[in-house]
C-alpha positions as CSV (number, residue, x, y, z in Angstrom):
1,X,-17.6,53.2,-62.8
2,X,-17.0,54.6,-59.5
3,X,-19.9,57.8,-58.7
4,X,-18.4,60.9,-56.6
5,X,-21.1,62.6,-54.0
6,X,-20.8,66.1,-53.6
7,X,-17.9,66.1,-50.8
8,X,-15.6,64.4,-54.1
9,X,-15.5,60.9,-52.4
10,X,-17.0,57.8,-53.8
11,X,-19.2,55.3,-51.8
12,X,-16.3,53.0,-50.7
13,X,-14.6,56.4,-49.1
14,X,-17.7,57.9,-47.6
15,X,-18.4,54.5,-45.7
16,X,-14.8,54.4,-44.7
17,X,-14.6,58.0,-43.5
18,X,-17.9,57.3,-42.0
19,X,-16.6,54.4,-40.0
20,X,-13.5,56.4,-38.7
21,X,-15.8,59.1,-37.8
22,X,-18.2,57.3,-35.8
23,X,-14.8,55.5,-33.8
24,X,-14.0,59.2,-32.9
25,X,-17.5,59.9,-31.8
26,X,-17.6,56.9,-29.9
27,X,-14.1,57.8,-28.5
28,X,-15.3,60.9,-27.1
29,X,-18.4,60.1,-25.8
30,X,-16.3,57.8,-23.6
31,X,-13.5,60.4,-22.6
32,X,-16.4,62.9,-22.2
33,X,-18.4,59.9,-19.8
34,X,-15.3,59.3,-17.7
35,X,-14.4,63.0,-17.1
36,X,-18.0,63.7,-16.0
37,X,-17.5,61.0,-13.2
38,X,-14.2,62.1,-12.2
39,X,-15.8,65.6,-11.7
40,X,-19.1,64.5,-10.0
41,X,-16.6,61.9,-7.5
42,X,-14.5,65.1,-6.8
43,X,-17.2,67.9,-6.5
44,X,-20.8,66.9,-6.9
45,X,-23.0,69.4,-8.8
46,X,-26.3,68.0,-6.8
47,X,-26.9,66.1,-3.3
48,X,-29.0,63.1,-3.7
């Protein structure tokens, strides 16, 4: 017998949803990362 939590998915979909969700996170972090460089390398916000 398969439980349901209260967003309607069982365990087997939250972990799966949970997995794809943290692959976006990750994704962003990275894209979010690399544009934060590219705008530092371009026009630095502070002079060391």
């Amino acid at each position: 017998m398969s439980r349901t939590n209260i967003s309607g998915l069982n365990d087997e979909e939250c972990q799966e949803f949970h997995g794809y969700f943290m692959q976006g996170m990750a994704l962003h972090t990275v894209v979010a990362v690399v544009a934060h460089i590219l705008v530092w390398m371009w026009r630095p916000w502070f002079t060391p």
